[in-house]
C-alpha positions in Angstrom: 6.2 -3.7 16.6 9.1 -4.1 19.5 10.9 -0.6 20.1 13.9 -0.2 21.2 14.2 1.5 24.8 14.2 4.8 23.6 11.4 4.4 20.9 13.4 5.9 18.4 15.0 3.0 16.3 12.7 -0.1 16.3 14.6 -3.1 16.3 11.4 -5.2 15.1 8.6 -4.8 12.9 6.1 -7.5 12.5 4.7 -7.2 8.8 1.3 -9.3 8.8 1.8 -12.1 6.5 -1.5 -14.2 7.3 -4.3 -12.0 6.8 -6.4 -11.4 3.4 -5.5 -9.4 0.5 -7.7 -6.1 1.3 -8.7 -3.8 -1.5 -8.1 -0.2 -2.1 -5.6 -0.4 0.7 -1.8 1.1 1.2 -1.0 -2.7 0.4 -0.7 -1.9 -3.5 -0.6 1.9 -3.3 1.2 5.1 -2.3 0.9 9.4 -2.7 3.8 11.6 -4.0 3.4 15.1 -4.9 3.7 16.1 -8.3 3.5 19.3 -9.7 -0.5 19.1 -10.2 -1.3 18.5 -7.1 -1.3 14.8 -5.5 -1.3 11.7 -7.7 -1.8 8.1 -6.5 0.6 5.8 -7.9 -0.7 2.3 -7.6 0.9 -1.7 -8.2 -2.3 -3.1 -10.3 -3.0 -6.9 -9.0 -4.7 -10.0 -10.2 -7.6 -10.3 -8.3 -9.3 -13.3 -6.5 -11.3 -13.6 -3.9 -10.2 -14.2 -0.1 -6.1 -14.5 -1.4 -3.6 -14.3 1.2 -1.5 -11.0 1.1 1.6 -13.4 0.3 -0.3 -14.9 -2.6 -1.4 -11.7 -4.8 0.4 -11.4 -7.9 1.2 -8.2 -9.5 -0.4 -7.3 -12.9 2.4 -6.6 -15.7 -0.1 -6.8 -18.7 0.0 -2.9 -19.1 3.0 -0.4 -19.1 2.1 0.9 -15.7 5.5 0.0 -13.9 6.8 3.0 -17.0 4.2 5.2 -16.3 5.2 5.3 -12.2 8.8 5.3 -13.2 8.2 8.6 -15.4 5.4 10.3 -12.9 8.7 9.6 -10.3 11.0 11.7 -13.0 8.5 14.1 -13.3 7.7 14.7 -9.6 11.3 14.6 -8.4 13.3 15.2 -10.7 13.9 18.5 -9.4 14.4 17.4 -5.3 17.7 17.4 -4.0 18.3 13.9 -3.6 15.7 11.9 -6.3 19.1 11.4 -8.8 20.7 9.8 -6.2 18.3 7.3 -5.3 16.8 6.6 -8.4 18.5 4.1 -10.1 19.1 1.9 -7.2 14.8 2.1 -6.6 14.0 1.8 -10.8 16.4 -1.7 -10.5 14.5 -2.5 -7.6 11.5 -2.0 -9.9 12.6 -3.7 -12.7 13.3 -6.7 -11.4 9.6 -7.0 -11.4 8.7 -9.4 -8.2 5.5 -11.9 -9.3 4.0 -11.3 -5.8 2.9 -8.1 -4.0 4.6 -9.1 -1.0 7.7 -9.6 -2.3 7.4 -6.0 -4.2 6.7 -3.9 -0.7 9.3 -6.4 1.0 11.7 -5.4 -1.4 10.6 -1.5 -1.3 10.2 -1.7 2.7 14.3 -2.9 3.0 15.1 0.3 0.6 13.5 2.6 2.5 14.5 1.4 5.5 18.4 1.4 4.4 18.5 4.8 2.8 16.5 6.8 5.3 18.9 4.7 8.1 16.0 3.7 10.0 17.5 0.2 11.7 15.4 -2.4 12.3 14.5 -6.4 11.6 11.2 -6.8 9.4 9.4 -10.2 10.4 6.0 -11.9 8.9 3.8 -13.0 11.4 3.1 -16.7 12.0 -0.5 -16.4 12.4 -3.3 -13.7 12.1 -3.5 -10.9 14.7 -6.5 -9.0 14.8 -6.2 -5.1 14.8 -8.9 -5.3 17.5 -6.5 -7.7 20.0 -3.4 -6.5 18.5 -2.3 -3.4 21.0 -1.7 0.1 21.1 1.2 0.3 18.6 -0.3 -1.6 15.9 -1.5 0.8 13.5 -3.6 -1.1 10.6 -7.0 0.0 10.9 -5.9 3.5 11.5 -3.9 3.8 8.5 -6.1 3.4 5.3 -6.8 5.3 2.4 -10.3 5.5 2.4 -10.4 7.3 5.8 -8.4 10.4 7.3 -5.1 9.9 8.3 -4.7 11.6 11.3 -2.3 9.5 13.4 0.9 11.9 13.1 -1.5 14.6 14.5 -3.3 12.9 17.0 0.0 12.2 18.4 1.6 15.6 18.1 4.2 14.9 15.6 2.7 16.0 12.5 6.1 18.5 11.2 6.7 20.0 8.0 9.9 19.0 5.5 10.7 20.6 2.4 8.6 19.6 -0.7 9.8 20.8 -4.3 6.1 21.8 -5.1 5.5 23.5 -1.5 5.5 26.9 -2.9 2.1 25.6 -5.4 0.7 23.6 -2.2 2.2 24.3 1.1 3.2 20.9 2.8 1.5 18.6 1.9 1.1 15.8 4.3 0.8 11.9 4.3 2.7 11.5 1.6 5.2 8.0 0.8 8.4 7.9 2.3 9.8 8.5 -0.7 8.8 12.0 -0.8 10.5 12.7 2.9 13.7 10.5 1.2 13.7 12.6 -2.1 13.4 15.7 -0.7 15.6 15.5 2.3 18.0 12.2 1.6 20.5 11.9 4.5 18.6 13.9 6.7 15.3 11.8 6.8 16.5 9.9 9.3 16.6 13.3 11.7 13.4 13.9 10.7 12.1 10.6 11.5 14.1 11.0 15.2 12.6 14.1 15.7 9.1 12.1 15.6 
């Protein structure tokens, strides 16, 4: 990732475009609060062994692209801002992408736009490894399977309203889309405040 010179507004990302698709990653899956408790929505794939990430194909063979859209209704329908956004995301979801890559490209570039974050996405040419890669790239640190603790470690973990906060508290590491439904406009001063 390039920053801008006041490492608020990147003006590139680098999305890695070379390496191999990795299971029970955020590459097919995401968090939003609901109102029991956290639920994991997830893009099912067709698996195959040592597939590029810009080579997995997404699994329609069950209704689960209706189930997320109605766990989204149900989670947010009371936010602020979810009516506003939604049917400009659900057509971004039914125009149901064949590849995984082209599903988070196209989800990336609405997030991106509606929280106002500006900034050029680029795939890599070639593989970097996370271990050679530098301070700012953030793969191995971000997974699942493991604690997430780089907001904290760098001081910026901060609270935003959640429609479910008075059940939970805030509930952290969350998708985007839970900071975009539940503050719209104002994500982006979140995000500066970061």
């Amino acid at each position: 990732m390039t920053l801008s010179p006041d490492r608020v507004s990147p003006s590139t990302v680098f999305l890695e475009a070379c390496e191999n698709y990795q299971k029970q990653s955020y590459r097919n899956r995401c968090y939003i609060l609901a109102g029991d408790g956290v639920q994991m929505l997830q893009v099912p794939v067709v698996h195959a062994e040592s597939m590029r990430i810009t080579e997995v194909r997404v699994d329609y063979s069950t209704p689960w692209l209706v189930r997320t859209q109605r766990s989204l209704d149900a989670a947010y329908y009371t936010s602020a801002y979810y009516e506003y956004y939604r049917d400009d995301l659900f057509a971004r979801m039914d125009e149901k992408p064949a590849l995984l890559w082209d599903w988070n490209l196209s989800l990336a570039k609405f997030l991106l736009e509606k929280t106002g974050v500006v900034c050029r996405l680029e795939s890599t040419a070639y593989f970097v490894s996370p271990a050679t890669a530098g301070p700012d790239d953030y793969r191995a640190d971000i997974h699942p399977k493991r604690a997430d603790t780089v907001l904290s470690s760098l001081g910026l973990e901060r609270p935003y309203f959640q429609v479910f906060a008075d059940r939970f508290g805030f509930t952290p590491n969350l998708s985007v889309l839970d900071l975009l439904f539940n503050e719209g406009p104002d994500s982006i001063l979140w995000l500066k405040k970061l």
